[in-house]
Each structure stands twice: as C-alpha cells, then as structure tokens.
LOMAR-733517 format. One record per residue: residue in three letters; chain; x, y, z of N, C-alpha, C in turn. Coordinates in nm, 4 decimals, always signed. Each point is the difference from the previous one (the first is absolute). Layout:
residues N
   residu   chaine         nu         nv         nw        cau        cav        caw         cu         cv         cw
      ALA        A          X          Y          Z          X          Y          Z          X          Y          Z
...
***
This chain:
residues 199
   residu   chaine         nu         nv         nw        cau        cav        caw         cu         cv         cw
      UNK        A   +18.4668   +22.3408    +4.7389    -0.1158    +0.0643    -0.0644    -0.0842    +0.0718    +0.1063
      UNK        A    -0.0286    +0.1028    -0.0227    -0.1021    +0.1246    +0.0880    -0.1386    -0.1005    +0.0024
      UNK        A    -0.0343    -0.0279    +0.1516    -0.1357    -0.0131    +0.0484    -0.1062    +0.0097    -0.0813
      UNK        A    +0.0025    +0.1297    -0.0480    -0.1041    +0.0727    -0.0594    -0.0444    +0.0230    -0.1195
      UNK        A    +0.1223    -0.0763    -0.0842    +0.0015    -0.0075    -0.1485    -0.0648    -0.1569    -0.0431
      UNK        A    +0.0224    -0.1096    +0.1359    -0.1032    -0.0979    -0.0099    -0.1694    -0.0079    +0.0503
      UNK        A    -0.0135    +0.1129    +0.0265    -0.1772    +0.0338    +0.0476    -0.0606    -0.0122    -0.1291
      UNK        A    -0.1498    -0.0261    +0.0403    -0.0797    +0.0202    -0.1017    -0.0512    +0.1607    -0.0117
      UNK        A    -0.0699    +0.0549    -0.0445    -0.0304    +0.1756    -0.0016    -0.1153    +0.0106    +0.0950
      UNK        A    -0.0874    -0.0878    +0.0426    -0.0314    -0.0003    +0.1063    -0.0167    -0.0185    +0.1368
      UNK        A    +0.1125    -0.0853    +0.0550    +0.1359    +0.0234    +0.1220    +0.0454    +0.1037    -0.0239
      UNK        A    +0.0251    +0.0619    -0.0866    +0.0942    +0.1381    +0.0043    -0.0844    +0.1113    +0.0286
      UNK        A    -0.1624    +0.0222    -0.0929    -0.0835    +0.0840    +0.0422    -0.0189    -0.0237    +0.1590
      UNK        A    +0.0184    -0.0949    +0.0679    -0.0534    +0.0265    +0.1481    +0.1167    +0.0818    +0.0592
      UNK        A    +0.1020    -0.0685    -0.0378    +0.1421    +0.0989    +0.0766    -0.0367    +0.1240    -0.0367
      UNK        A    -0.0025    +0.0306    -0.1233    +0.0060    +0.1428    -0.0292    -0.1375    +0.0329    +0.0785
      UNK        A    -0.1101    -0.0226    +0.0341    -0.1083    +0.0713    +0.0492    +0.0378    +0.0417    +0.1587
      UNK        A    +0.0767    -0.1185    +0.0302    +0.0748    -0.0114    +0.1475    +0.1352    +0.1382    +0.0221
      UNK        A    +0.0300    +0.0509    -0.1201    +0.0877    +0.0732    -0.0241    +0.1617    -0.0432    -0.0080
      UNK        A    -0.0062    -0.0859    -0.0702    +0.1309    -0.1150    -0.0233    +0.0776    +0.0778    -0.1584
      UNK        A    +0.0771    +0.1146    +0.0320    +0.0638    +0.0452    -0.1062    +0.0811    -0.0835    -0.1103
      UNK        A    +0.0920    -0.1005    +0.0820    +0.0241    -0.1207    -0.0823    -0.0829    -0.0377    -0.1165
      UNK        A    -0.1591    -0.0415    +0.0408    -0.1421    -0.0637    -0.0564    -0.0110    +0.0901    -0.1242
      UNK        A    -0.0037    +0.1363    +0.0266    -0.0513    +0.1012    -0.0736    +0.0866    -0.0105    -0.1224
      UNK        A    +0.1481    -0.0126    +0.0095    +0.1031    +0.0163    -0.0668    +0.0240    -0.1226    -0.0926
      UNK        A    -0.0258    -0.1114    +0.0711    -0.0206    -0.1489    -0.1399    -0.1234    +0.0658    -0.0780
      UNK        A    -0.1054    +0.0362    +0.0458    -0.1111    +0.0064    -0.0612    +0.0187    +0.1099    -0.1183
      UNK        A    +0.0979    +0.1011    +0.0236    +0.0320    +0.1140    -0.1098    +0.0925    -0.0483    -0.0911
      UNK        A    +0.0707    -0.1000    +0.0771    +0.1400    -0.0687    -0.1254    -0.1134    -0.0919    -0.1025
      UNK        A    -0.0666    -0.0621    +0.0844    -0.0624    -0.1109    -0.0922    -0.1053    +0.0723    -0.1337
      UNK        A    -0.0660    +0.1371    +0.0174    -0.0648    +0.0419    -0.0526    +0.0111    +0.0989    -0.1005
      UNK        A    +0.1339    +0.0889    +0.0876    +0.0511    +0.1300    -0.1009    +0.0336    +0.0312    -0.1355
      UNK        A    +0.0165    -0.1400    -0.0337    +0.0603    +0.0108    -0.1533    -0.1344    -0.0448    -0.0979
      UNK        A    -0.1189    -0.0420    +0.0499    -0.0839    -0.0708    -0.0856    -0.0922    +0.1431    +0.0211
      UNK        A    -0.0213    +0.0246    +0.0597    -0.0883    +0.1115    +0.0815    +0.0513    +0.1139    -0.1452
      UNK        A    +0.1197    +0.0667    +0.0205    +0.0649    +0.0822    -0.0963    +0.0078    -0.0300    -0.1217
      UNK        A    +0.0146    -0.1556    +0.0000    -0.0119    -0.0155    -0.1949    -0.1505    -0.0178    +0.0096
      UNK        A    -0.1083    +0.0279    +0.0763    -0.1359    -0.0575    -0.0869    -0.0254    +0.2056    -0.0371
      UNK        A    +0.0777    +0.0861    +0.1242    -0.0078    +0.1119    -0.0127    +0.0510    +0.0464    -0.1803
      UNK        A    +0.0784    -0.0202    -0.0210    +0.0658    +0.0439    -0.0836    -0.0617    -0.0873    -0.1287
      UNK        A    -0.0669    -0.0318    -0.0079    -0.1252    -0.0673    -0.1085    -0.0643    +0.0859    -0.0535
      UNK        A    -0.0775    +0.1177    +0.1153    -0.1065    +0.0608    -0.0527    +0.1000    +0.2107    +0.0257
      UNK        A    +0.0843    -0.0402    +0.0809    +0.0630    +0.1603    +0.0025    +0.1204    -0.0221    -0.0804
      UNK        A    +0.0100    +0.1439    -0.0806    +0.1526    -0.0016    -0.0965    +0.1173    +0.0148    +0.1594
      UNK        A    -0.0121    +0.0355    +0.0816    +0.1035    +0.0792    +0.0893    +0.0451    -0.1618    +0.1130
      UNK        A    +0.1310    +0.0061    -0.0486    +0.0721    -0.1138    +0.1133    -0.0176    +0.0293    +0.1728
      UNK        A    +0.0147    +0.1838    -0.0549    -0.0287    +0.0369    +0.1420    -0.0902    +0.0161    +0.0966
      UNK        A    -0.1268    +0.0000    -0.0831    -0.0840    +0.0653    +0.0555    -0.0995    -0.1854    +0.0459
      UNK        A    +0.0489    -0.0909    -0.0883    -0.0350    -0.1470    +0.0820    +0.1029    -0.0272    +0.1030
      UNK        A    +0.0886    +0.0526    +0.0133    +0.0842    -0.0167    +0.1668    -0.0654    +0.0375    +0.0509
      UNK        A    -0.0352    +0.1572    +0.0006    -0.0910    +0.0838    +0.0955    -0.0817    -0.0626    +0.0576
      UNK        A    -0.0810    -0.0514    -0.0939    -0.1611    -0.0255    +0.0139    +0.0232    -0.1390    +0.1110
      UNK        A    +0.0800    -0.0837    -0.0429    +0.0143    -0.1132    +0.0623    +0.0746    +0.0261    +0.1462
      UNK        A    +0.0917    +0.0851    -0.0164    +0.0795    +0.1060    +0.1569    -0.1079    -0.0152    +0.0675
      UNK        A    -0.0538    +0.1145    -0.0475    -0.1575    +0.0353    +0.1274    -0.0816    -0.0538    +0.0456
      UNK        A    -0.0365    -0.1358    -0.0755    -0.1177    -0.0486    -0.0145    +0.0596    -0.0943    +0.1598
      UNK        A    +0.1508    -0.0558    -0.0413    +0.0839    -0.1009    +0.0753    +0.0138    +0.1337    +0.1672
      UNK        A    +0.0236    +0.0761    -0.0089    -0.0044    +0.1295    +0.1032    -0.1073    +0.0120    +0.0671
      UNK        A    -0.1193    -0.0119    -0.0669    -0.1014    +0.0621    +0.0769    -0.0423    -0.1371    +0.0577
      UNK        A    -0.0303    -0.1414    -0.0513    +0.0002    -0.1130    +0.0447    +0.0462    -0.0176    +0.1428
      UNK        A    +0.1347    +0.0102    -0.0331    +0.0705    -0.0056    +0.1494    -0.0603    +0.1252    +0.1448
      UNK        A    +0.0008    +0.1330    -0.0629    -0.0687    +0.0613    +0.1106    -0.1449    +0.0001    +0.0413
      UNK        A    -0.0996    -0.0868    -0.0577    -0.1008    -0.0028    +0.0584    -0.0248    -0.1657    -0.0348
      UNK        A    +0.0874    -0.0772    +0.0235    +0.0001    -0.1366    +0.0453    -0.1009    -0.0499    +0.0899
      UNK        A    -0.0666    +0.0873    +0.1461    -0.0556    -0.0568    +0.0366    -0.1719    +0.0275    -0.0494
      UNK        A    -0.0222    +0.0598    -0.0858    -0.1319    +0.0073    -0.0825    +0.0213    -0.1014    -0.1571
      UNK        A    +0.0494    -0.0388    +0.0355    +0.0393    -0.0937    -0.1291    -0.1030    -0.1547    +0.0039
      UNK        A    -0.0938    -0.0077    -0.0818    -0.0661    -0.1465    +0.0246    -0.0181    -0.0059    -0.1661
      UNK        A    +0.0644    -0.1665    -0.0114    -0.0040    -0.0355    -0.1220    -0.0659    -0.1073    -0.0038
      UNK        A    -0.1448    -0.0296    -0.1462    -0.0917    -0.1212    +0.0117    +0.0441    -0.0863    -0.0781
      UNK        A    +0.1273    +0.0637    -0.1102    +0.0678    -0.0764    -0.0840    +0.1381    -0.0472    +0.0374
      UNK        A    +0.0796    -0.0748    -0.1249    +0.1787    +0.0107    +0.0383    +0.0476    +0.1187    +0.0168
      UNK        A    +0.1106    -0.0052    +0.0631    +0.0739    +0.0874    -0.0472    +0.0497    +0.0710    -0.0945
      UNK        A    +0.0079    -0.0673    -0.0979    +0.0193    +0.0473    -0.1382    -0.1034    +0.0493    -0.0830
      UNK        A    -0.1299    -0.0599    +0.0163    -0.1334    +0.0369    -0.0319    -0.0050    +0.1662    +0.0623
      UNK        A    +0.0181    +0.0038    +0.1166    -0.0027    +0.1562    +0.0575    +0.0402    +0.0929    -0.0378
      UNK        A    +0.1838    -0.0759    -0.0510    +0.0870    +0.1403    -0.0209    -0.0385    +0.0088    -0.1804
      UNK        A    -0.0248    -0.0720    -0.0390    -0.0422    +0.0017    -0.1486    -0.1238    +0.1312    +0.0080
      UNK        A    -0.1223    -0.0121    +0.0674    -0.0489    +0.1069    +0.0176    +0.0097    +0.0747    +0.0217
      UNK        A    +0.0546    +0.0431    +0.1168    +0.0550    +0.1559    +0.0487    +0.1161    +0.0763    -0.1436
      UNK        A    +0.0791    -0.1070    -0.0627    +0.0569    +0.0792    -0.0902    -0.0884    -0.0184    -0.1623
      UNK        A    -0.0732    -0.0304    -0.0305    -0.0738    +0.0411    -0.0830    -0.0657    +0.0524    +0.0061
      UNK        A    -0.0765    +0.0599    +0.1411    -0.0874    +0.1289    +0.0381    +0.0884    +0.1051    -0.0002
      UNK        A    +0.1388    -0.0350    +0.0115    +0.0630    +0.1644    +0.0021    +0.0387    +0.0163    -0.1397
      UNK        A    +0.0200    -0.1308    -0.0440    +0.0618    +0.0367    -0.2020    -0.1533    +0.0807    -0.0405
      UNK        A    -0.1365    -0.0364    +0.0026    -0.0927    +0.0569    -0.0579    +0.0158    +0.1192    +0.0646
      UNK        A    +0.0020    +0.0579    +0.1082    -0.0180    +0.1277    +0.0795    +0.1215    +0.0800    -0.1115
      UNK        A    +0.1117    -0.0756    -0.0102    +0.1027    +0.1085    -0.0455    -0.0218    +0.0453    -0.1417
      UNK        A    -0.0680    -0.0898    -0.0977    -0.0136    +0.0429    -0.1224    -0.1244    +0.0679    -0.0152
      UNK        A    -0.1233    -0.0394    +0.0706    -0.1217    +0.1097    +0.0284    +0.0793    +0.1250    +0.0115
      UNK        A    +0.1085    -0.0043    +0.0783    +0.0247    +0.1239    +0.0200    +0.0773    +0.1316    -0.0877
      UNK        A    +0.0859    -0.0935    -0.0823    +0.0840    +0.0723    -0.0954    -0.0934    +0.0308    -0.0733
      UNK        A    -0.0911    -0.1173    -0.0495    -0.1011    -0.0114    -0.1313    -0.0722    +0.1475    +0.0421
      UNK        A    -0.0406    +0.0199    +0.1213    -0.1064    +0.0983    +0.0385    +0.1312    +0.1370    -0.0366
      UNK        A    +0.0872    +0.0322    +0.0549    +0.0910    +0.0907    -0.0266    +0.0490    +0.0329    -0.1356
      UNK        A    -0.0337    -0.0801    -0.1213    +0.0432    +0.0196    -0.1001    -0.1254    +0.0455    -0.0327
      UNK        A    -0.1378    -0.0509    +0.0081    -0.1302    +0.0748    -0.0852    -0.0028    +0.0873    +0.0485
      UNK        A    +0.0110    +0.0645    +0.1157    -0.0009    +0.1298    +0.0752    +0.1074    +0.1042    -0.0594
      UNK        A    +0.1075    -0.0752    -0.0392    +0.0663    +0.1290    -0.0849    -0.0263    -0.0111    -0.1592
      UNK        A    -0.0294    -0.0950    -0.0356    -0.0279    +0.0114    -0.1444    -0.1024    +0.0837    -0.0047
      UNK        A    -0.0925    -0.0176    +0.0867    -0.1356    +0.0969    -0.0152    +0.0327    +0.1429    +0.0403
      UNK        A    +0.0937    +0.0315    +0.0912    +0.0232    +0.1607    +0.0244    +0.0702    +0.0439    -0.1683
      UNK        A    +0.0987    -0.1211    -0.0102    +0.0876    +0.1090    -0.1233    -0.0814    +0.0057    -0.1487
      UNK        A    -0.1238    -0.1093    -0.0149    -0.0942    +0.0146    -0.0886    -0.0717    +0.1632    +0.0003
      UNK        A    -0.0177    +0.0144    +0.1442    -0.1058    +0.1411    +0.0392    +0.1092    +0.1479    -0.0220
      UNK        A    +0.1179    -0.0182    -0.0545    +0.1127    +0.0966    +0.0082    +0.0421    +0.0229    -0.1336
      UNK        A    +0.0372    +0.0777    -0.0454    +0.0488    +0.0079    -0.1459    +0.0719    -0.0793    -0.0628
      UNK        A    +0.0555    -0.0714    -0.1052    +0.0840    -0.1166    -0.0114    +0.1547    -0.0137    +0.0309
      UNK        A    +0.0840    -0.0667    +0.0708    +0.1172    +0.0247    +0.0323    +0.1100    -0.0094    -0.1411
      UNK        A    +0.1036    +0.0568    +0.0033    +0.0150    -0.0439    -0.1322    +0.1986    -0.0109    +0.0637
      UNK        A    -0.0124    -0.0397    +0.0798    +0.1251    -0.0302    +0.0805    +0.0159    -0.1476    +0.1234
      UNK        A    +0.0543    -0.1000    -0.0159    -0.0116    -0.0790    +0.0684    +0.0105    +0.0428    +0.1137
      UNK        A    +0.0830    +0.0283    +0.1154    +0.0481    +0.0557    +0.0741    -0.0900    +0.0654    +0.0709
      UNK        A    -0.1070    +0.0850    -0.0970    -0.0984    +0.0798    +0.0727    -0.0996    -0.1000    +0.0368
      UNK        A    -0.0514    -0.1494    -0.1247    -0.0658    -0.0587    +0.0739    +0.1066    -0.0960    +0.1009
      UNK        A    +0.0484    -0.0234    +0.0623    +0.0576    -0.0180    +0.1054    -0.0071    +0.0900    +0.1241
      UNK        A    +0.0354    +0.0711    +0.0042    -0.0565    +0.0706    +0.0727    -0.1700    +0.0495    +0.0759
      UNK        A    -0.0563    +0.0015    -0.0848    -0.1610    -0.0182    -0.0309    +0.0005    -0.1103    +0.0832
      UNK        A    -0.0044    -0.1056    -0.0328    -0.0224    -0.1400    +0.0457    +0.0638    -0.0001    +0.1654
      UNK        A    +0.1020    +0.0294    +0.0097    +0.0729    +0.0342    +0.1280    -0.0869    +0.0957    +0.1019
      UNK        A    -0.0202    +0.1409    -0.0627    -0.0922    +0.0695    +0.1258    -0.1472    -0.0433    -0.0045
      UNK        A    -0.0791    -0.0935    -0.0788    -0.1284    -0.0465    +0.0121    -0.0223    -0.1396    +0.0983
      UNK        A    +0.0877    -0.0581    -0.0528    +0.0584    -0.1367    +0.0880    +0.0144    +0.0805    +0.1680
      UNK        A    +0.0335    +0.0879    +0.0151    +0.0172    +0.0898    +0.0981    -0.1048    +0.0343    +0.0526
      UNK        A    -0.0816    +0.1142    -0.0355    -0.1251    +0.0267    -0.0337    -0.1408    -0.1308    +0.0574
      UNK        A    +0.0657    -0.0786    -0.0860    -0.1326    -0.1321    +0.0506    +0.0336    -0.0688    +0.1328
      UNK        A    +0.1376    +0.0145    +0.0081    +0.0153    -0.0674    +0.2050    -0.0325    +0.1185    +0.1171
      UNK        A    +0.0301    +0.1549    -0.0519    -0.0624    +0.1131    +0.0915    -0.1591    -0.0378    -0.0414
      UNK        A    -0.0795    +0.0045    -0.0939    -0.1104    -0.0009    +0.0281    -0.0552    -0.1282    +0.0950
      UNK        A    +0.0828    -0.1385    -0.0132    -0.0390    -0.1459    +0.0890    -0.0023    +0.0667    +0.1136
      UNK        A    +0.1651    +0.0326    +0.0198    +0.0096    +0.0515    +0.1519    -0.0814    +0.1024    +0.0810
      UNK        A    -0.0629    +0.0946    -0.0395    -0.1069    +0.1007    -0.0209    -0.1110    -0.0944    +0.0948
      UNK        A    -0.0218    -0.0710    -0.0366    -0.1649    -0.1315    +0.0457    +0.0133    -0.0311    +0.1624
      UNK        A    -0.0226    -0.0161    +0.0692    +0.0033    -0.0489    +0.1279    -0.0022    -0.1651    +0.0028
      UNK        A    +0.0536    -0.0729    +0.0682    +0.0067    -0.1480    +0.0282    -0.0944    -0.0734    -0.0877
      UNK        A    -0.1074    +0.0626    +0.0190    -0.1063    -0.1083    -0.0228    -0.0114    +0.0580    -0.1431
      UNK        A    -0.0323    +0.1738    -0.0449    -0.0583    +0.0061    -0.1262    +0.1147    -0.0718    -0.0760
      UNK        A    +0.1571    +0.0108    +0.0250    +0.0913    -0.0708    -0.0846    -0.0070    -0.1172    -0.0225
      UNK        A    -0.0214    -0.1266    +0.1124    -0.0522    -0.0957    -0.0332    -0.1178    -0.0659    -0.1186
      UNK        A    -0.1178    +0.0957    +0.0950    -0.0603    -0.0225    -0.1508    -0.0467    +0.0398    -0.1122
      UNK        A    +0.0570    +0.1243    -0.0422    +0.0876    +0.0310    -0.0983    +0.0379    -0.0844    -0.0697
      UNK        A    +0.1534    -0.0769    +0.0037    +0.0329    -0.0654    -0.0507    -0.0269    -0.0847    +0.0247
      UNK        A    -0.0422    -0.1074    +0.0734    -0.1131    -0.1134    -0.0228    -0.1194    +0.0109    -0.0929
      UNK        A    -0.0659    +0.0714    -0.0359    -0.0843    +0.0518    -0.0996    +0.0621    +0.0287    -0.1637
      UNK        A    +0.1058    +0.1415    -0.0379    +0.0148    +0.0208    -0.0594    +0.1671    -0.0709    -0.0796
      UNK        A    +0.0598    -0.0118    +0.1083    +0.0923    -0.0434    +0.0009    -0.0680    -0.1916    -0.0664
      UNK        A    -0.0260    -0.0792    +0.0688    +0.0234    -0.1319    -0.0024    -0.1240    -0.0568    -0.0699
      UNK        A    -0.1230    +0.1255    -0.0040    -0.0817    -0.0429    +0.0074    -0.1502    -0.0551    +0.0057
      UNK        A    +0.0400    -0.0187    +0.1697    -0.1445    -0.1107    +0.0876    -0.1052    +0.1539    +0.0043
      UNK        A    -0.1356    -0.0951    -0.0472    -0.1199    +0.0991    +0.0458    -0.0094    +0.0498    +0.1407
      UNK        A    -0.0860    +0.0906    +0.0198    +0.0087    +0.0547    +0.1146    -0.0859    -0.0864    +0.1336
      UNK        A    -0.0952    -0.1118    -0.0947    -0.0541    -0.1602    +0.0939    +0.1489    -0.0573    +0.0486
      UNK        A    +0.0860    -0.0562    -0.0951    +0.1325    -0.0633    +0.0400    +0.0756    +0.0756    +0.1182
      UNK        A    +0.0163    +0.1520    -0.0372    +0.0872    +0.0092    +0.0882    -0.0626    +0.0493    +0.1592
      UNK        A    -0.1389    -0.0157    -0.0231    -0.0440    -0.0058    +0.1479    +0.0044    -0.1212    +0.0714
      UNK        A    -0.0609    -0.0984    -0.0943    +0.0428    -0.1400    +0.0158    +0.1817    -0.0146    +0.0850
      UNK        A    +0.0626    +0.0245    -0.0688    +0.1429    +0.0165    +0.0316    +0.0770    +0.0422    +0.1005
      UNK        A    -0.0696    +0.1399    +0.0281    +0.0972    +0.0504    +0.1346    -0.1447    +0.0978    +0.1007
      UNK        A    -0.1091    -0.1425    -0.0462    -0.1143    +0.0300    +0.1213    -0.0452    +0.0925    +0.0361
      UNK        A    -0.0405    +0.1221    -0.1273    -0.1008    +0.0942    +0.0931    -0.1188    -0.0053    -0.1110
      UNK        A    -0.1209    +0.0800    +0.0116    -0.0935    +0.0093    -0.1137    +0.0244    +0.0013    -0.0884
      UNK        A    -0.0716    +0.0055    -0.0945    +0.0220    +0.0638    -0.1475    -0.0400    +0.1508    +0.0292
      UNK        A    -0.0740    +0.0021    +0.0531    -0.0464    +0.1964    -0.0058    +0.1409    +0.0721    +0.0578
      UNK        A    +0.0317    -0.0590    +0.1024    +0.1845    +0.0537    +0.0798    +0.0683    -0.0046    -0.1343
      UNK        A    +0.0079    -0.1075    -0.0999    +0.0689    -0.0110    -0.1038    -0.0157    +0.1388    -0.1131
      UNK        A    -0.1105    -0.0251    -0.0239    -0.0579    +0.1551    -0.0846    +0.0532    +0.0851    +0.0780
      UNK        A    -0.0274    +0.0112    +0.0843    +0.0419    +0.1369    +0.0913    +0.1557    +0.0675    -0.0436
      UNK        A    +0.0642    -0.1088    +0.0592    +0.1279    -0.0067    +0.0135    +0.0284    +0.0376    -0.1747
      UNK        A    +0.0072    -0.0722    -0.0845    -0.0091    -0.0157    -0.1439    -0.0213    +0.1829    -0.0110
      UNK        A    -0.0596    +0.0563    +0.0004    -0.1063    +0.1139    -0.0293    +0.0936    +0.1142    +0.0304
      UNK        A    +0.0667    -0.0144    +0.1527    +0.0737    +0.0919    +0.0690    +0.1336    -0.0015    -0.0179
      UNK        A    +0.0577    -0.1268    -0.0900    +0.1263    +0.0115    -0.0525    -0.0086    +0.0524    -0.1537
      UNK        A    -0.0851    -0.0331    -0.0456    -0.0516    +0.1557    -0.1465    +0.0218    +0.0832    +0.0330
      UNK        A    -0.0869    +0.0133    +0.0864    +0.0278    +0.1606    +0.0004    +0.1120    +0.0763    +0.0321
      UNK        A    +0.0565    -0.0658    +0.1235    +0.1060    +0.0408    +0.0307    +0.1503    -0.0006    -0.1546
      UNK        A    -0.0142    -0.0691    -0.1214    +0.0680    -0.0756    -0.0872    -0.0183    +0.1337    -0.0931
      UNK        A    -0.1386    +0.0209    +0.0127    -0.0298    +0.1275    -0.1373    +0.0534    +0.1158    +0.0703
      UNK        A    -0.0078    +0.0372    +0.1295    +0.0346    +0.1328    +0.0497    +0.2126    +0.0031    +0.0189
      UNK        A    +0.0392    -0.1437    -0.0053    +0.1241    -0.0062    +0.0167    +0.0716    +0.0517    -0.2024
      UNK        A    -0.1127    -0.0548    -0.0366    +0.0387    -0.0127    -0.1675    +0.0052    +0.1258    -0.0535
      UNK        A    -0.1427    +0.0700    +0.0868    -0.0099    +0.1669    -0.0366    +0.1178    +0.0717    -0.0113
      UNK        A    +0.0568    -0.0299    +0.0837    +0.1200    +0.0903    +0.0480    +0.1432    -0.0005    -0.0592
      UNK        A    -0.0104    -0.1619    -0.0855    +0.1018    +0.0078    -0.1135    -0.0021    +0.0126    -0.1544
      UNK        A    -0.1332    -0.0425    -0.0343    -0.0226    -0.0290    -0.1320    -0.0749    +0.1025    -0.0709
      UNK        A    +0.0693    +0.1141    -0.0797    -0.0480    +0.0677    -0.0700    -0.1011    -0.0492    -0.1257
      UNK        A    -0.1341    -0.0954    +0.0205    -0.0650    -0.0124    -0.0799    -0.1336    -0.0519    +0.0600
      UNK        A    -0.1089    -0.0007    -0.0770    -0.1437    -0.0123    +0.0517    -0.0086    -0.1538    +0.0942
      UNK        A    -0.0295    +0.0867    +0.1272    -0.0034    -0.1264    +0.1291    -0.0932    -0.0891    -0.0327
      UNK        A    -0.1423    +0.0204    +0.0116    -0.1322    -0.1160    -0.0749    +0.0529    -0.0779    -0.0291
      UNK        A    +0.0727    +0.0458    -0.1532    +0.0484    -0.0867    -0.1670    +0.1200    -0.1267    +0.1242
      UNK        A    +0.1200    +0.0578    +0.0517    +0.0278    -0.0601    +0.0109    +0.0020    -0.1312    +0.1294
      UNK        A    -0.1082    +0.0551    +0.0584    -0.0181    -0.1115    +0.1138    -0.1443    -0.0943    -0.0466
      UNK        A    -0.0378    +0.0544    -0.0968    -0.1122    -0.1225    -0.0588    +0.1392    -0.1213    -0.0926
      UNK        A    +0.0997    +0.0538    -0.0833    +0.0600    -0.0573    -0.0264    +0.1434    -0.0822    +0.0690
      UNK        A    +0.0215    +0.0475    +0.1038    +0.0956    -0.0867    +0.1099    -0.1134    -0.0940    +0.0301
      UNK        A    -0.1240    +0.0382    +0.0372    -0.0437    -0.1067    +0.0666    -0.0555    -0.1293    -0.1176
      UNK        A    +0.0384    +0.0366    -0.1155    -0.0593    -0.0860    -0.0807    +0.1905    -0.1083    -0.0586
      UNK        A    +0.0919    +0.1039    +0.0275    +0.1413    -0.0710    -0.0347    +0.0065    -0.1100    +0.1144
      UNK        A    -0.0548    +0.0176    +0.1352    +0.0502    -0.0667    +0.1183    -0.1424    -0.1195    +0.0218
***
C-alpha cells in the first residue's frame, strides 16, 4: 500500500506545501470524484464540472506556496468549488439576460437558428465589452454587477475606498456605453439604464 494513501489530509497538505507531488496527487484521487459530483448537482455539463474542478486542482498546485487553510481540507476545496459553480452560472445567467434583452430590442426572430446566432454574437459582444475594462474596472464590474456586492463590500474586499470604488464603477460605464455605441443600433440612455437594472 502507497505511504500516502495512509496519511491523514493534513500530513499530506504539509508535503504538498513542501512541494511533495506524490501529496498533491492522493489529495486529487481522494477528492476528484466528490468535488465533480457535488459539481454536477448545480451544472447540466459533465464537462464543464471536470473543468471547473481541473483548474481549481491546477491552480492549487501552482501557487501552493500562498496557500493557508483555517479549515480541513475538504472544508477548503468545498469552497473554492462552490465559488466557481456560483461564478459560472452568474455568468451564463448574466449572458442569457444580455441576449434576451438585445433580441427583445430587435424585431422578432421568426427562425430558430437566427436566434442562435443572436445569442452567439451577444454572448460575444458581452466578453469584448468585459474585456474592454482594465484589471480593476473588470473586477469591479463584475463584483458589483455581475455577483452583486455593494460598492461598501467590495472595497471592504479587495481594500481600496469606496470613492476609488465609484470611481472605478463610473469609468467602466462609460467606457461600456461608448463600447455599446458602436454596436447597437438603438437608443444608448434606454439601454444602459436597463442593463444596469438586468445586472
């Protein structure tokens, strides 16, 4: 029997902090399959709870040595993947009102296909405008509209004012309405009082 399959998960967290690939690797056998079925609870896609659980198990390992846990092990990884299951359906959820609301503002489709498509270049559309934001307005951006947290929380959160927050908040509008200008043949106002009321 492997050493390492008789550890407890916290003998193994020290190896792995120590950089004990062995450590890392009981700790992904022991977890991978519970991790993915709690995934596949709240997402329809088999695949997309591999993913989530892939990366989560990926990025773990490469920044191992910033890693401090106040709970179990299992307590931890339970969090990190239910912060990414909510992140992922915020996110579709946000991608689907964003096109329901463009193809509402458009004449009615009367072809599936076309709304497919629709949905396809808006879904599009809404990651050029994210990407559009600089580090921080994207952050909180979607910390705000995306998830959310008031603009107290997310200063609270990733430590700067609230007025930096407004700021920031203020300058990814704008930048959002002048990106929107440029695709959406219909009254800008109308529709950024109403994105900001869908999000």
């Amino acid at each position: 029997m492997d050493k390492f399959s008789t550890m407890q998960d916290k003998e193994l967290f020290v190896l792995f902090k120590e950089g004990s690939q062995k450590a890392f690797e009981e700790l992904y056998i022991r977890y991978k399959c519970r991790l993915i079925s709690y995934c596949k609870r709240y997402l329809k896609s088999s695949i997309s709870a591999e993913d989530i659980v892939h990366d989560i198990f990926t990025q773990l390992w490469e920044n191992r040595n910033m890693v401090h846990i106040d709970v179990s092990f299992s307590g931890y990884m339970h969090t990190l993947v239910k912060n990414h299951v909510l992140k992922e359906i915020r996110h579709s959820d946000v991608h689907a009102r964003f096109a329901e609301y463009i193809r509402m503002t458009k004449n009615d489709s009367t072809n599936q296909t076309e709304d497919t498509i629709i949905d396809n270049d808006y879904a599009k559309l809404f990651d050029e405008m994210i990407d559009s934001l600089s580090p921080r307005q994207k952050e909180i951006f979607l910390l705000s509209r995306v998830q959310g947290f008031t603009h107290k929380e997310i200063a609270e959160q990733i430590q700067i004012s609230v007025n930096s927050v407004n700021e920031h908040s203020s300058l990814a509008l704008k930048k959002i309405k002048k990106h929107l200008r440029r695709h959406i043949n219909i009254s800008i106002n109308t529709f950024i009082i109403s994105l900001l009321t869908i999000f």
